[in-house]
C-alpha positions as CSV (number, residue, x, y, z in Angstrom):
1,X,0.0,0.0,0.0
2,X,1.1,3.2,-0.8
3,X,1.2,5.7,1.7
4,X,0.2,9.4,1.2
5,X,0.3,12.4,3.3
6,X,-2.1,14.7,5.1
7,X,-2.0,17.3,2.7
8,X,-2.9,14.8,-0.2
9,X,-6.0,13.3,1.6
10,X,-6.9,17.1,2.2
11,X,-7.1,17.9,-1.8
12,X,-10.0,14.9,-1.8
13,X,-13.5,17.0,-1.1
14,X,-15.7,14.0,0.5
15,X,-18.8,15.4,0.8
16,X,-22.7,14.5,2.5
17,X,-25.5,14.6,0.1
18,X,-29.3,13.4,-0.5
19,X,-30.3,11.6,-3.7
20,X,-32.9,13.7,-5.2
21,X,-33.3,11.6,-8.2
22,X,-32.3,8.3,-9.6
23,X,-32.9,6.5,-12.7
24,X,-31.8,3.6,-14.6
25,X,-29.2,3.9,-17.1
26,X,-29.4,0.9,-19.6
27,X,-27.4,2.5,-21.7
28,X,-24.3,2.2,-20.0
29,X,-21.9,-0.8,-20.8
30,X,-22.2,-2.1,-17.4
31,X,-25.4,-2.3,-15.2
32,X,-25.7,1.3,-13.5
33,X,-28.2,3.9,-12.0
34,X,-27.9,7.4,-12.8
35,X,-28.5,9.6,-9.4
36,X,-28.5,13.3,-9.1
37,X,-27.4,14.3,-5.3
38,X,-27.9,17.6,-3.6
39,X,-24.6,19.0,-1.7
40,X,-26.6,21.8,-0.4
41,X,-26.5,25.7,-1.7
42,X,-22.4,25.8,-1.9
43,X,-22.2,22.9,-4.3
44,X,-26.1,22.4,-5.5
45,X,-27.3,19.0,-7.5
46,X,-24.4,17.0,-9.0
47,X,-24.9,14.0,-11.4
48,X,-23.2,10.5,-10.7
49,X,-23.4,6.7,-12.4
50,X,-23.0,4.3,-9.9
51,X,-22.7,0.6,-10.7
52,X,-24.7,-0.5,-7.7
53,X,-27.6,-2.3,-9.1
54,X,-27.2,-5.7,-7.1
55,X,-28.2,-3.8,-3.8
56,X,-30.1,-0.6,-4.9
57,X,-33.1,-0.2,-7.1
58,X,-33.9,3.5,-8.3
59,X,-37.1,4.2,-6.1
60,X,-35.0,2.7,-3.7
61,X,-32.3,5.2,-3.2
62,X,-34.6,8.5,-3.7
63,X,-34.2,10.7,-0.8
64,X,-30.9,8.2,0.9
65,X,-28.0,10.1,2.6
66,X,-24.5,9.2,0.1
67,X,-20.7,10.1,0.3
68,X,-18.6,11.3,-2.6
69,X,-16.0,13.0,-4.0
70,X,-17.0,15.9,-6.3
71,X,-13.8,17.5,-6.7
72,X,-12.8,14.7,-9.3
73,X,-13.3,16.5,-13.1
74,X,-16.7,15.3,-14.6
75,X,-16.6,11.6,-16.7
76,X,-18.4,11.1,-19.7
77,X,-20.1,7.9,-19.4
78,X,-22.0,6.7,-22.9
79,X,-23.9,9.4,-23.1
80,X,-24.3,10.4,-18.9
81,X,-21.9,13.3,-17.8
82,X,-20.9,12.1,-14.2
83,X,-19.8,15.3,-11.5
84,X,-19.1,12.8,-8.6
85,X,-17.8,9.9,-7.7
86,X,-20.5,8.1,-4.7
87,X,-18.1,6.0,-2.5
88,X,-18.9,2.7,-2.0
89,X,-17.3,-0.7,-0.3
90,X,-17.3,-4.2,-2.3
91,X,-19.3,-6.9,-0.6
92,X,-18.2,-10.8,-0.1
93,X,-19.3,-10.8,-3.9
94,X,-17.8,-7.6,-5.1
95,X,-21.1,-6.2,-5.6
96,X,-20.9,-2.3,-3.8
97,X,-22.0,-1.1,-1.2
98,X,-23.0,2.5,-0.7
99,X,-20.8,4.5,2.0
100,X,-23.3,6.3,4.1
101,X,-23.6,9.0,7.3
102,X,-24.6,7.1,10.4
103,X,-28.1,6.6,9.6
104,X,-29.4,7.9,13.1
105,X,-27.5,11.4,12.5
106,X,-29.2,13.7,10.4
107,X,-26.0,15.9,8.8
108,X,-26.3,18.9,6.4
109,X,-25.8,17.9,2.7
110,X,-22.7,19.4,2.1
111,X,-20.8,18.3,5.1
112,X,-17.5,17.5,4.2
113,X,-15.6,15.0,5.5
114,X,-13.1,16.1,8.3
């Protein structure tokens, strides 16, 4: 593993958000759900594809607290421009896992990771 310094895991902008929207995306290569996630007035709605379809359906993940980065330059995926990269954990299977605010905690979107 390589290590990095302070500094370096300051430049990644891990932020709190809510899924406003989410919709399937069968256009992309692999199974995926396009989301749109509010980061609150700062940052507003971003766009991400996340290949989570073996836990999450769409209706599903409407109105869920996520984690990403969104200070990674937008991704053209097929024909989805993606702002943010949603964190997530592989599973026993390697299907992912969303990476989530303590559930029981009811955090700002925008909160950034400290």
């Amino acid at each position: 593993m390589t290590q990095i310094g302070f500094d370096d895991f300051m430049a990644v902008d891990i932020r709190c958000g809510t899924v406003t929207d989410a919709q399937p995306f069968p256009e992309a290569r692999k199974p995926a759900i396009k989301l749109w996630v509010d980061f609150g007035a700062d940052l507003g709605v971003r766009k991400s594809s996340a290949q989570i379809t073996d836990h999450y359906t769409p209706e599903g993940l409407k109105g869920r607290k996520v984690m990403a980065v969104v200070n990674f330059p937008p991704r053209q995926i097929g024909p989805f421009m993606s702002e943010v990269l949603v964190l997530g954990f592989p599973d026993a299977a390697g299907a992912i896992v969303l990476a989530r605010p303590d559930a029981g905690l009811d955090l700002p979107d925008g909160a950034r990771l400290a």
